[in-house]
Structures are given as C-alpha cells and as structure tokens.
N, C-alpha and C positions, 0 to 999 in steps of 0.2 A: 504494500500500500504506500501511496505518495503522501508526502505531509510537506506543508509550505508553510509561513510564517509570511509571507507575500499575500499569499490570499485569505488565508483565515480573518474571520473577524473578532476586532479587539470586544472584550468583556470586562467587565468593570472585573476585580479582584473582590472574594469573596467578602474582605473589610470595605471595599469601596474608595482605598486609597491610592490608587493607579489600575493598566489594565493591562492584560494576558490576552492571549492568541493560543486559542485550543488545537493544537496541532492534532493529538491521537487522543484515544481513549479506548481500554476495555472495561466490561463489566458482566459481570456473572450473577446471576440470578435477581437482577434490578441493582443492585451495588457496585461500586466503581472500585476495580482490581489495581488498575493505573491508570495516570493521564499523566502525557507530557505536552510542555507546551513554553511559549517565549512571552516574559514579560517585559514591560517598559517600566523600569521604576526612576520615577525623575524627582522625587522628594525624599527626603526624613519624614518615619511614620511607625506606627506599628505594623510589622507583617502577617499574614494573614495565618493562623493559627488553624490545623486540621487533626483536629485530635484525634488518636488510635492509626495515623494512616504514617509512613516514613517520607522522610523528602530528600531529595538529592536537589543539588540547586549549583547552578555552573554560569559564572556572567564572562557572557559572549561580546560586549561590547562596554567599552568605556573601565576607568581606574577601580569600580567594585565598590564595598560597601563592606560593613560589620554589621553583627547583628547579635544584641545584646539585651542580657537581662541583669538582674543581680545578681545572678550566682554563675550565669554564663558569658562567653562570648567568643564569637566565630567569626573569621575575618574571610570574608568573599573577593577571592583574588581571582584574576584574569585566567580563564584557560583551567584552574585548579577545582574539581567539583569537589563539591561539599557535602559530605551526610550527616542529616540530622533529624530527631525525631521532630516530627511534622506537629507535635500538638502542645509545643512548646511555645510559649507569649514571647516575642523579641520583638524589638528596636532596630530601626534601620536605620541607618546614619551613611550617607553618602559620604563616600573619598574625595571623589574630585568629582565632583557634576553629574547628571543623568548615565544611567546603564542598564545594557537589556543582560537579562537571565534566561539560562534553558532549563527548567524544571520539571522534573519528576516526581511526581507524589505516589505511591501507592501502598497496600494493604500487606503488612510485615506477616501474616498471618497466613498469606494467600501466596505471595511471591516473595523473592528477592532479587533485587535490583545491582547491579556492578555497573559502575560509568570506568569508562578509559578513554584516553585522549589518543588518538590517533594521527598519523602522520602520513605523506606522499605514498602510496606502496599499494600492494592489495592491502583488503581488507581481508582480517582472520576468518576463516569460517566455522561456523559453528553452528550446530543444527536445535538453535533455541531462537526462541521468539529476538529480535533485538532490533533497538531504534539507532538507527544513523542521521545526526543533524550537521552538514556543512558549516562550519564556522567561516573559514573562509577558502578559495582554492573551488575544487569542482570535485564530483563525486558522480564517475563512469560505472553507471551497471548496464549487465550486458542485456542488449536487447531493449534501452530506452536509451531517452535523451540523456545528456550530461543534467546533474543535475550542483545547481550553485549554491551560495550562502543564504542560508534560509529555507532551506529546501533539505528534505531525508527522506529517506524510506521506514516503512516497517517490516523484517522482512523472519523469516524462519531459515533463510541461509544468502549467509555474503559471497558464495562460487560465484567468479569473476566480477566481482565489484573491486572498485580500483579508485583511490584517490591520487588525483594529479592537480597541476599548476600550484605547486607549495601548499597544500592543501592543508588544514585542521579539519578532523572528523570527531564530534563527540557519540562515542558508542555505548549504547546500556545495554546490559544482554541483560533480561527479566527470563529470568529460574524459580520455577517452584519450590517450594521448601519444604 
C-alpha cells in the first residue's frame, strides 16, 4: 500500500494543539493496532497523551524538540527515533523553530514496533508487515514509480526495493508479540 504525506489531509491532533497527516492505519476488531502518520508541530504545548497505546516518534524536518515532564525528559533529535510510552502527559518545547514528526503509535499488547534508519542501498527484506517513509532521496520498488520525500509504502516484503539519490528511509517493521 502507498502512503503520502503530500496528499493526506491535515487533522487537528487529538489535544487540538497543531495537526497530523494520517498516513496508514490498522485495526482489528473496531480498535486501532497502529497508525503512522507526519505531524507539523510549530508551537510549545502539551502533546497529545494516548494512554495504554506505545509511540515511536522521529522528527523529519527542522532542529527537534524535548518533551518533558517532572520526573521525565526526552530530547527529539533529527533522524534519531524515539520510544516512549504513548500515555505519558509531556511538554513540548521547540529547539529552534517549527518541525514535522513521523509517528507511530500503537497497541504494546497487540504488536511490537522497531524503527531503523536507513541509508542509499536495498532495503532488508523481511517477511513482516513494515512501513517505509522517505525522508529524503527517492525510494525504487520494483514494478512502481520512484517514490520521494513524503511518500512510503506498507509492505509485507522489501525484495527489490532500493533506496537511491542519498536517500534516508525510516523503516518500522510491526511484529507481533
């Protein structure tokens, strides 16, 4: 399946403090297993809190951001994804100006989620569910267009997918537990 962040439409975030772009989603029996998807967070605010569910969170664009509580704090750095429990109350404090994020939220119970950062080359194959999002560079699978920044697949296997022109690929492979 193709997933774009070009054409998705933005949606307020579930606090209503900036907005996200639904890229994918599964769900099993009316409940939601995963969803990934890229937000714009352009303020200082609280983030939006998903209790019982886990979050990977990875900023694709711009200097990043901390996020912070009393007793915690996790610094969201460029390119470095971040795991953390999803139904945690933090604070977002912008670095240096506006930044988009590519996030994953889903159900610790139901799956388990592994992000890796990816470089120019093939892509590994492996015969589990997993999301590939362009950061920047292109992303050749075979038998479609090239596909660019903002732009991923979801696929059940990477045989003959190929990142080229300096490419970053963020990869989650979602394994059951």
């Amino acid at each position: 399946m193709r997933i774009s962040a070009l054409t998705a439409q933005a949606v307020p975030w579930k606090n209503g403090g900036g907005v996200t772009r639904e890229l994918a989603v599964h769900e099993q029996d009316g409940h939601m297993v995963w969803r990934v998807s890229l937000a714009d967070i352009t303020r200082n605010g609280p983030f939006s809190a998903f209790p019982g569910l886990a979050r990977i969170h990875c900023v694709t664009e711009g200097a990043g951001h901390s996020l912070s509580n009393e007793g915690t704090r996790l610094e969201a750095r460029p390119l470095q994804p971040l795991c953390f429990d999803g139904g945690v109350d933090l604070e977002c404090r912008l670095r240096a100006g506006p930044c988009k994020a590519f996030n994953v939220i889903y159900d610790p119970e139901q799956v388990r989620a592994e992000p890796r950062m990816l470089a120019d080359g093939p892509v590994p194959d492996t015969d589990v569910c997993q999301v590939l999002f362009v950061v920047c560079g292109s992303l050749q699978v075979a038998g479609t267009d090239r596909l660019g920044p903002g732009e991923g697949i979801v696929t059940q296997s990477a045989a003959g997918v190929v990142i080229t022109g300096g490419g970053t690929v963020i990869q989650v492979r979602i394994l059951p537990v």
